[in-house]
DSSP file (Angstrom, degrees, kcal/mol; ACC not computed):
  #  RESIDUE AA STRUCTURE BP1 BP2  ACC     N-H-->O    O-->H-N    N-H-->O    O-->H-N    TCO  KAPPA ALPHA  PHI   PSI    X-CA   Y-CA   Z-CA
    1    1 A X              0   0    0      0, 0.0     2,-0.7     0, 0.0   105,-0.1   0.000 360.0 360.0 360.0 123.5  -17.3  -17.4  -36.5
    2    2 A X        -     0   0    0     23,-0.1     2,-1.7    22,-0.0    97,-0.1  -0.843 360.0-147.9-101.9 105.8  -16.3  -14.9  -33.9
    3    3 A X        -     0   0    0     -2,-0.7     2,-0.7   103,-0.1    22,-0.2  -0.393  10.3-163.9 -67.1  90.2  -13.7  -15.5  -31.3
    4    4 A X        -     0   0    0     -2,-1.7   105,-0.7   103,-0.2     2,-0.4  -0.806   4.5-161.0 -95.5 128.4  -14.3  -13.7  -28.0
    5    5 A X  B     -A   23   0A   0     18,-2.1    18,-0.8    -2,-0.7     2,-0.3  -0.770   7.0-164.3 -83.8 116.1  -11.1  -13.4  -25.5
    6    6 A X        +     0   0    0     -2,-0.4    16,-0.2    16,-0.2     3,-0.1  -0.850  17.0 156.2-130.6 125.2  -11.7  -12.7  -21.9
    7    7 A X        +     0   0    0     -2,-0.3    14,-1.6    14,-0.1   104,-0.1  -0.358  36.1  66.2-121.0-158.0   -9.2  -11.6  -19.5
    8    8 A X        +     0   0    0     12,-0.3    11,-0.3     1,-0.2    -1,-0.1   0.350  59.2 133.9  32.7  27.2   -8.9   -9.7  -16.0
    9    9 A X        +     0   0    0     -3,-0.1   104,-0.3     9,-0.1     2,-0.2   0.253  23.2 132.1 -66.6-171.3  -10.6  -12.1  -13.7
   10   10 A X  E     -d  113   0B   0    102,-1.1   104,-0.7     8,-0.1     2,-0.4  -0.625  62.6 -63.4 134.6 174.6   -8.7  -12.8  -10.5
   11   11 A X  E     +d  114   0B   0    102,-0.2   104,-0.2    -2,-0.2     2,-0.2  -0.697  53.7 174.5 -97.2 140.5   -9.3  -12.9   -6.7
   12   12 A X  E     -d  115   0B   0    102,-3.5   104,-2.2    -2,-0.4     2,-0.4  -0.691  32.6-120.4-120.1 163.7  -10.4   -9.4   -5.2
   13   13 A X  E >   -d  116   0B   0      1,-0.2     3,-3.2    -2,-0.2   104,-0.2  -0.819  49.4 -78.8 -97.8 164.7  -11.4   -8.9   -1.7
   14   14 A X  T 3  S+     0   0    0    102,-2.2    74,-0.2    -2,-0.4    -1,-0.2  -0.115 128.0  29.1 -49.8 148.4  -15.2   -7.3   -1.2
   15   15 A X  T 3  S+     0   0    0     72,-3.9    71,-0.5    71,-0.3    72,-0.3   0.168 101.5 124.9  95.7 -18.0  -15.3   -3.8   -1.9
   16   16 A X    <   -     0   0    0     -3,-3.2    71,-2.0    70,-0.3     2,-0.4   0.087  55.0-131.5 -70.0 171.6  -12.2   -4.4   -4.5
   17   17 A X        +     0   0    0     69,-0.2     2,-0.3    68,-0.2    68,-0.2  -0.948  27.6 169.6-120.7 138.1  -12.3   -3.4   -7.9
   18   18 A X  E     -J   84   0C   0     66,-0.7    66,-4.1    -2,-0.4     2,-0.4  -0.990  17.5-153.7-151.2 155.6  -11.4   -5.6  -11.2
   19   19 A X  E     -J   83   0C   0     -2,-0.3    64,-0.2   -11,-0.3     2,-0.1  -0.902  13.8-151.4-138.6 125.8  -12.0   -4.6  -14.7
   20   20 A X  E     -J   82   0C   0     62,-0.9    62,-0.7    -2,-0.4     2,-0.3  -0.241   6.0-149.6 -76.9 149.3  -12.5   -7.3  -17.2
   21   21 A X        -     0   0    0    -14,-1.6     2,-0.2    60,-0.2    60,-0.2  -0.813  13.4-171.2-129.3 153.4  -11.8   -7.6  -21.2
   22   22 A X        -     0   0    0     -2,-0.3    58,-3.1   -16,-0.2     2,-0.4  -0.714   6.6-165.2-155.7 127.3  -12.9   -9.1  -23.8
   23   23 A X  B     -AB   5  79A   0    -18,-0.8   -18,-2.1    56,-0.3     2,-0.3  -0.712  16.4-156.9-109.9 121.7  -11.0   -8.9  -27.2
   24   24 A X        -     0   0    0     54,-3.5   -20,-0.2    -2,-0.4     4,-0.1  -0.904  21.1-128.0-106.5 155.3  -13.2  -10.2  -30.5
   25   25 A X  S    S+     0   0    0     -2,-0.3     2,-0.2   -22,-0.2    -1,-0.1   0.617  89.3  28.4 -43.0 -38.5  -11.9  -11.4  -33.9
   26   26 A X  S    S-     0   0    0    -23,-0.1     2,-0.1    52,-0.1    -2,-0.1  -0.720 106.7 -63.2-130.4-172.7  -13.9   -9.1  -36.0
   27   27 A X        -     0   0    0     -2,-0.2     3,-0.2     1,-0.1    -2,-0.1  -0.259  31.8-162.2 -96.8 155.3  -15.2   -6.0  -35.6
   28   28 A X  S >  S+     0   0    0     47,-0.4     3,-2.9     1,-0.2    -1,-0.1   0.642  72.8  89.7 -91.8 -11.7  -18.0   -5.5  -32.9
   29   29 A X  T 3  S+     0   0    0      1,-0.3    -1,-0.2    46,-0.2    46,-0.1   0.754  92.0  43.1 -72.6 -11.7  -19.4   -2.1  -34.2
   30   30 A X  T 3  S+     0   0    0     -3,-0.2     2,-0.4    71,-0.0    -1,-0.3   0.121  93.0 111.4-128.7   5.0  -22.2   -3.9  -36.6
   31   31 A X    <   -     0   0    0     -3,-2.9     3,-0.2     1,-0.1    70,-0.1  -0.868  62.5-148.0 -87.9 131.0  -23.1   -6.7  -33.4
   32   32 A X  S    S+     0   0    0     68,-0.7    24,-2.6    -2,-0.4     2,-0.3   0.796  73.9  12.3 -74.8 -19.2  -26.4   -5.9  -32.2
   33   33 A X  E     +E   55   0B   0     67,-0.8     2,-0.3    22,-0.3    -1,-0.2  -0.906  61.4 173.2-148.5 150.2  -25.9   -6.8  -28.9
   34   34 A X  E     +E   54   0B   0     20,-1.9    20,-2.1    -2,-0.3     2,-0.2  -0.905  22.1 132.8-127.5 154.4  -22.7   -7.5  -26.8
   35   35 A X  E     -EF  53  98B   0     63,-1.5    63,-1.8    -2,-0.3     2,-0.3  -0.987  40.8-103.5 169.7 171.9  -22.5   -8.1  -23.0
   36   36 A X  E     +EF  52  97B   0     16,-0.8    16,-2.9    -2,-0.2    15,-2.2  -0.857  29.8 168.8-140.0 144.9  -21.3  -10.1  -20.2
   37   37 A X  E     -EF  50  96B   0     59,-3.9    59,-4.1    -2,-0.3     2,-0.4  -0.988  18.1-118.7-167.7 170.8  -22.7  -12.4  -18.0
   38   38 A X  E     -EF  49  95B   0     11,-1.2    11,-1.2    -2,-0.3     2,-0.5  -0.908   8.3-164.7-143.6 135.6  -22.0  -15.0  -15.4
   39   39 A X  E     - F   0  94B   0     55,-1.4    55,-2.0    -2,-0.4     2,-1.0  -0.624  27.6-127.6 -92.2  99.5  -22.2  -18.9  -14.1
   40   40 A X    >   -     0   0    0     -2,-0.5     3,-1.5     7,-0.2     6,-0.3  -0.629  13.5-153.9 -56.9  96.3  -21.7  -20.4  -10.5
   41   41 A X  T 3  S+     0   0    0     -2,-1.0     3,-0.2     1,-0.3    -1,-0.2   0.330  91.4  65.2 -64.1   2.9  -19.1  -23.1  -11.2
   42   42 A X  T 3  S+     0   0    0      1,-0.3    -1,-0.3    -3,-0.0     2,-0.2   0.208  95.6  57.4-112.0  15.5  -20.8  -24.8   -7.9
   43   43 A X    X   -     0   0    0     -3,-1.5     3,-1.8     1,-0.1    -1,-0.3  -0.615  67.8-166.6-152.0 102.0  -24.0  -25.3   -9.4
   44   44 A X  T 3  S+     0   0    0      1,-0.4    -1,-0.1    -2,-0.2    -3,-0.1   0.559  93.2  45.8 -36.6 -36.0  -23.7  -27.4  -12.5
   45   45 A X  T 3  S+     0   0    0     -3,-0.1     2,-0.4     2,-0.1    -1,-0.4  -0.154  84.1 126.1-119.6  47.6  -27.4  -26.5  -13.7
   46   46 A X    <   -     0   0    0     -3,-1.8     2,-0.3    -6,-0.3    -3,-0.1  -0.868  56.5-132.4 -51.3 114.9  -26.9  -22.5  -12.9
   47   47 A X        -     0   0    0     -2,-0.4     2,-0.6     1,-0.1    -7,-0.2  -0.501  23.3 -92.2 -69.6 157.7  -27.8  -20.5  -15.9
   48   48 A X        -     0   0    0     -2,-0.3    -9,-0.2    -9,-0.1    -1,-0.1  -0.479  46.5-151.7 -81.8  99.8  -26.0  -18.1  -17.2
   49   49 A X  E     -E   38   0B   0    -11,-1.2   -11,-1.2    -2,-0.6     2,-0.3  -0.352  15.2-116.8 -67.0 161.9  -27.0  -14.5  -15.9
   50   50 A X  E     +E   37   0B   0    -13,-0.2   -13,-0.2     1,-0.2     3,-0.1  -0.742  31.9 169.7 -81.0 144.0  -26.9  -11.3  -17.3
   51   51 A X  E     -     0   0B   0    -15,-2.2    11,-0.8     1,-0.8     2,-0.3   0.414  65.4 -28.1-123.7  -7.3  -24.9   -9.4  -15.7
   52   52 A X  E     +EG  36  61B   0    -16,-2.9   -16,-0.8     9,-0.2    -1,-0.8  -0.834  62.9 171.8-162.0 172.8  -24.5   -6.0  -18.3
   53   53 A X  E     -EG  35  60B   0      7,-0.7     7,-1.4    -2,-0.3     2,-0.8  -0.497  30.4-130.8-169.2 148.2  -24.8   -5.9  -22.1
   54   54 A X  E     -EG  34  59B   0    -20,-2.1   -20,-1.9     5,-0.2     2,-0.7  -0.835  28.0-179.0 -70.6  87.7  -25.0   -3.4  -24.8
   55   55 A X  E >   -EG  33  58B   0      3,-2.5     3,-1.3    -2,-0.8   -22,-0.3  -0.830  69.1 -25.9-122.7 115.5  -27.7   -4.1  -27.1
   56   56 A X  T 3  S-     0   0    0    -24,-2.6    -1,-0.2    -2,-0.7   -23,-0.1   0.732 126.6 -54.3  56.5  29.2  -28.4   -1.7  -30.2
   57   57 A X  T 3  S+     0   0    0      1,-0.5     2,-0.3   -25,-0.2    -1,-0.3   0.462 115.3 106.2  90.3  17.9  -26.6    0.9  -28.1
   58   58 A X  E <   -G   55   0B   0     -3,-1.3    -3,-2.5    -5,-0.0    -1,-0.5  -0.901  64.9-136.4-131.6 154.4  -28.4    1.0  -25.1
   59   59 A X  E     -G   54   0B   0     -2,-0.3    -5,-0.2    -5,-0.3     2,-0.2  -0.718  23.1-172.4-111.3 151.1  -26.6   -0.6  -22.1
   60   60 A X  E     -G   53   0B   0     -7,-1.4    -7,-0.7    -2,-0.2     2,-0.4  -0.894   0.2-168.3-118.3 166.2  -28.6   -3.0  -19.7
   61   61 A X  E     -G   52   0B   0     -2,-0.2    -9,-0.2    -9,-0.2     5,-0.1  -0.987  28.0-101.0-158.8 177.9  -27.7   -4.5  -16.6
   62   62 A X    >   -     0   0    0    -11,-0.8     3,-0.7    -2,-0.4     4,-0.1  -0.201  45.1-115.9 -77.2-175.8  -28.8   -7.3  -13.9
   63   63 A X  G >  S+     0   0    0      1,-0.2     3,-3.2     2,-0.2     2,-0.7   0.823 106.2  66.7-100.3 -36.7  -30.4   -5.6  -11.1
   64   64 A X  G 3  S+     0   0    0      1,-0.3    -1,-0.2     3,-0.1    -2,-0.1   0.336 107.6  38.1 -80.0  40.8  -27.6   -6.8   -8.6
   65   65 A X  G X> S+     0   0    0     -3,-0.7     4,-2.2    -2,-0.7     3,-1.3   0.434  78.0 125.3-154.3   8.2  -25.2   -5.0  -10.1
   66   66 A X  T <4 S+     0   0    0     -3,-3.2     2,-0.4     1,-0.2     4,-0.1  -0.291  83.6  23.4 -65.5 157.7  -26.8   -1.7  -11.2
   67   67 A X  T 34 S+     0   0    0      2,-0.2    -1,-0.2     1,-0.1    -3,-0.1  -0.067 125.4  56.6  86.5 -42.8  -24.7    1.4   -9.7
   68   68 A X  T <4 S+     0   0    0     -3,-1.3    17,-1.6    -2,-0.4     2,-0.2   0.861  95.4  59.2 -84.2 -46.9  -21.5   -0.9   -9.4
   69   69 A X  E  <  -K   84   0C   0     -4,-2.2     2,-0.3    15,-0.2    -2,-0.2  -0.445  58.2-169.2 -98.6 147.2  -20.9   -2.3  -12.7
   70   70 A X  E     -K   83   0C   0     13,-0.5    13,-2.4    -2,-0.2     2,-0.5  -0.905   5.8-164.6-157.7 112.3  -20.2    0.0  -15.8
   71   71 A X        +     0   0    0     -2,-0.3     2,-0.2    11,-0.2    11,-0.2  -0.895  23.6 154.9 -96.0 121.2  -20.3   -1.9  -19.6
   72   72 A X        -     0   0    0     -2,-0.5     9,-1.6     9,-0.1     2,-0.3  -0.831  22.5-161.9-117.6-171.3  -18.6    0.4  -22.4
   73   73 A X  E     -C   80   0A   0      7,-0.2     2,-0.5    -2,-0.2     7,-0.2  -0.919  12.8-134.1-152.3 156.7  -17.0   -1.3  -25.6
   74   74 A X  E   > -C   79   0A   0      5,-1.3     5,-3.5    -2,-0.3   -46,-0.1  -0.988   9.4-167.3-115.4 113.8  -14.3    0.2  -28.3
   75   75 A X  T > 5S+     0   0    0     -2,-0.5     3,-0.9     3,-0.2   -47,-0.4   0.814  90.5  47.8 -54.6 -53.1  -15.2   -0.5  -31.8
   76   76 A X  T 3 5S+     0   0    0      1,-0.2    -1,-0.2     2,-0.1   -49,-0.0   0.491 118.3  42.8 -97.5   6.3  -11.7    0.5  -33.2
   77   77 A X  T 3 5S-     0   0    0      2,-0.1   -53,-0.3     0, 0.0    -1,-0.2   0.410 104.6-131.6-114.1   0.1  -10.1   -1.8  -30.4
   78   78 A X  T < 5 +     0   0    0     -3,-0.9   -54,-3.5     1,-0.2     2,-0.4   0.910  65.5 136.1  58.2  48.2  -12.9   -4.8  -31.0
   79   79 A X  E   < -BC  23  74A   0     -5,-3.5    -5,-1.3   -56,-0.2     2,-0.5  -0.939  43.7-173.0-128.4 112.6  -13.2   -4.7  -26.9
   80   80 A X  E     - C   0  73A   0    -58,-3.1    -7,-0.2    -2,-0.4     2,-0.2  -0.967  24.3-155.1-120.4 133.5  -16.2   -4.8  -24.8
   81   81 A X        -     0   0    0     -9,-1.6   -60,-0.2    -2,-0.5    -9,-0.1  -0.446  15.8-150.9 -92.3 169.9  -15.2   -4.1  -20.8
   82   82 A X  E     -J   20   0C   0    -62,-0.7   -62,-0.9    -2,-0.2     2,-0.6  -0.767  13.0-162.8 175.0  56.3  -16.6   -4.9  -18.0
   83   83 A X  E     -JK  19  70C   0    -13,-2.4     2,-1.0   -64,-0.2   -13,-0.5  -0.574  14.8-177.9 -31.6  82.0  -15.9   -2.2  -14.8
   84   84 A X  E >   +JK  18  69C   0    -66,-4.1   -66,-0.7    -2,-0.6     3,-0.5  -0.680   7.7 157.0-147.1 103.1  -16.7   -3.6  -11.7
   85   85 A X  T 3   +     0   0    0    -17,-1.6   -68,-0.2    -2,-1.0   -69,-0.2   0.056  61.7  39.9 -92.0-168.5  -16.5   -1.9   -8.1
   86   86 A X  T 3  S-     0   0    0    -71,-0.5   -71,-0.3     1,-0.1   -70,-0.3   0.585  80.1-159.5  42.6  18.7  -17.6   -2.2   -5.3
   87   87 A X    <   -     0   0    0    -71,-2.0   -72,-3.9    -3,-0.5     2,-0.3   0.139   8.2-171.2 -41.6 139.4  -17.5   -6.7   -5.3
   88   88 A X    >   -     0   0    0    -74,-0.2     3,-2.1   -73,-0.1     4,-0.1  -0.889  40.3-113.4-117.6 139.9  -19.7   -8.7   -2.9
   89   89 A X  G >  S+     0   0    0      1,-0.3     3,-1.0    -2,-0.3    26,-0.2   0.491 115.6  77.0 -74.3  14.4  -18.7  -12.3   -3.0
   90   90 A X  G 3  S+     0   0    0      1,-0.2    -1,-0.3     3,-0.0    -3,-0.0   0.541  82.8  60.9 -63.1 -11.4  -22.0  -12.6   -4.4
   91   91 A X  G <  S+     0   0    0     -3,-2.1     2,-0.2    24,-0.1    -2,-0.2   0.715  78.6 117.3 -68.0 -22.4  -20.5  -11.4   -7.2
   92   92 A X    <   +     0   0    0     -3,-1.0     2,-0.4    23,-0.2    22,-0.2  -0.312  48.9  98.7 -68.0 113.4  -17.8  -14.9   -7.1
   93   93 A X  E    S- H   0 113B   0     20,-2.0    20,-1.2    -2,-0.2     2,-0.5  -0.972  81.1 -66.9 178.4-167.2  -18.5  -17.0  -10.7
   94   94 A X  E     -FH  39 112B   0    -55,-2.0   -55,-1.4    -2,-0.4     2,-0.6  -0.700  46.2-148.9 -75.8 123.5  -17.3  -17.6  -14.1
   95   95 A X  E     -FH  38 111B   0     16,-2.0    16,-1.5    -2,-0.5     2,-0.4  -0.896  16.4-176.8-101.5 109.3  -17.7  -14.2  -16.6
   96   96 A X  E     -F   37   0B   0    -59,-4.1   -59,-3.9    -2,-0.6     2,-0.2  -0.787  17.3-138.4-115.3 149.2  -18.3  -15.1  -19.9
   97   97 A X  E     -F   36   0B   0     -2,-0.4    11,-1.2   -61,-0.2     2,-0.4  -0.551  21.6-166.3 -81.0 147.7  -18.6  -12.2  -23.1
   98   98 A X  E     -FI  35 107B   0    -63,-1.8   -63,-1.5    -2,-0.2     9,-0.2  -0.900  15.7-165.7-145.8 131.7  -21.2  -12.9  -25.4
   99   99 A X  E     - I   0 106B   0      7,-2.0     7,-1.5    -2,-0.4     2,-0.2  -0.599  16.3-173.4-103.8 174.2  -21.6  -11.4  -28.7
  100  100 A X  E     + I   0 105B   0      5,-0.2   -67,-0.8    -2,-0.2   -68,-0.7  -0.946  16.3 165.2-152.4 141.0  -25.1  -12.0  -30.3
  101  101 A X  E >   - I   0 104B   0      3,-3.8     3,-4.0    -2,-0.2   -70,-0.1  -0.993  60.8 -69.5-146.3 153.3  -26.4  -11.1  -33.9
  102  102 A X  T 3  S+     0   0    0     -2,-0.3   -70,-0.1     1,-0.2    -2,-0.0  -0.254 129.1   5.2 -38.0 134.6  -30.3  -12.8  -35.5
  103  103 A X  T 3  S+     0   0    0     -3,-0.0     2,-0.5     0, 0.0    -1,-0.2   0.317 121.2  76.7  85.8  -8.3  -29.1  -16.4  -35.9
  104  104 A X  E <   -I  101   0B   0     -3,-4.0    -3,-3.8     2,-0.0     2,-0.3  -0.973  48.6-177.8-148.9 143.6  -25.2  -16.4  -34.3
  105  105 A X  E     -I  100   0B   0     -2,-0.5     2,-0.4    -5,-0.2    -5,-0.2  -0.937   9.3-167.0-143.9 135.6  -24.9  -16.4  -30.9
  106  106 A X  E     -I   99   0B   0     -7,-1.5    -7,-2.0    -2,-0.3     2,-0.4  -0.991   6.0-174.2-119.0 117.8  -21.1  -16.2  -29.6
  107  107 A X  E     -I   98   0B   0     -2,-0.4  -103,-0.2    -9,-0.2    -9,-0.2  -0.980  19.1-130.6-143.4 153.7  -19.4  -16.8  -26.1
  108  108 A X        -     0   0    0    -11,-1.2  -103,-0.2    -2,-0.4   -12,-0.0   0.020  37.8-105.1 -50.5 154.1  -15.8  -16.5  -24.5
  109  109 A X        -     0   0    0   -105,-0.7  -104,-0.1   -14,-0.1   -13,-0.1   0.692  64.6-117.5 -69.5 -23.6  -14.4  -19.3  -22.5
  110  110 A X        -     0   0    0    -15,-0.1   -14,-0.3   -16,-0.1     2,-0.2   0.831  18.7-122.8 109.9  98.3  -15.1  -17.4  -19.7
  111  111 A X  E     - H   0  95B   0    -16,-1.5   -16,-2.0  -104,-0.1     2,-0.2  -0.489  24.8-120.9-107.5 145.0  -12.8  -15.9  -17.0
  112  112 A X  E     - H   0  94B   0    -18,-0.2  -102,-1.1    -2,-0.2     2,-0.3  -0.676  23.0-174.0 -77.4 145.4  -13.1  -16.6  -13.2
  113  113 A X  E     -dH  10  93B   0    -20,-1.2   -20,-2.0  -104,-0.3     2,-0.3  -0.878   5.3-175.3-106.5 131.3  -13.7  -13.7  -10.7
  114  114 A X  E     -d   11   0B   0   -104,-0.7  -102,-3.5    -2,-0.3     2,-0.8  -0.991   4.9-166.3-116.3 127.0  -13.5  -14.7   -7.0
  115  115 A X  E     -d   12   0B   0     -2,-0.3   -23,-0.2  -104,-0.2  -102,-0.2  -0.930  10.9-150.3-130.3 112.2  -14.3  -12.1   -4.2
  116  116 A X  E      d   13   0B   0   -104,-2.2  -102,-2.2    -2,-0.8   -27,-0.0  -0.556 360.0 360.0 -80.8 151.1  -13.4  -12.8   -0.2
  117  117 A X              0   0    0   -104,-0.2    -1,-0.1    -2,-0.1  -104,-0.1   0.276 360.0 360.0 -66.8 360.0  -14.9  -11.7    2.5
């Protein structure tokens, strides 16, 4: 069982910058992919997008967020980050971590980011 931690959410205004954490219980270096993605708490049946992840060392990301968003992770700190400039309150939902390996799939409680116009 792996325990993901997410912190740095908060309210930004557009344009603002916040960079986000996420702290695992064990070590991340042997997950095949880890990555971050995010819910609209105003629509109950929203699925959870990607919005970056690191999968077998090659970073992906959602299209609305290419250019903005920058995923790295530390192995020796068990930490996968989340960069994220330039915010459009399209950007406003829940950000949950997710570790994933065949057969366990892991997620965060999820930390809020809000972005004003």
């Amino acid at each position: 069982q792996v325990t993901l931690v997410e912190s740095g959410g908060g309210l930004v205004q557009a344009g603002g910058s916040l960079r986000l954490a996420c702290v695992a219980s064990e070590s991340i270096s042997e997950i095949v992919a880890v990555g971050w993605y995010r819910q609209d708490p105003q629509d109950p049946g929203d699925q959870r997008d990607l919005v970056a992840k690191i999968i077998s060392g090659v970073t992906m990301y959602g299209d609305s967020v290419k250019g903005r968003f920058t995923i790295s992770k530390d192995n020796a700190k068990k930490t996968v980050y989340l960069q994220m400039n330039g915010l459009k309150t399209e950007d406003t939902g829940i950000y949950y971590c997710n570790a994933w390996n065949p057969g366990r799939n892991f997620w965060g409680q999820g930390t809020q980011v809000t972005v004003s116009s």
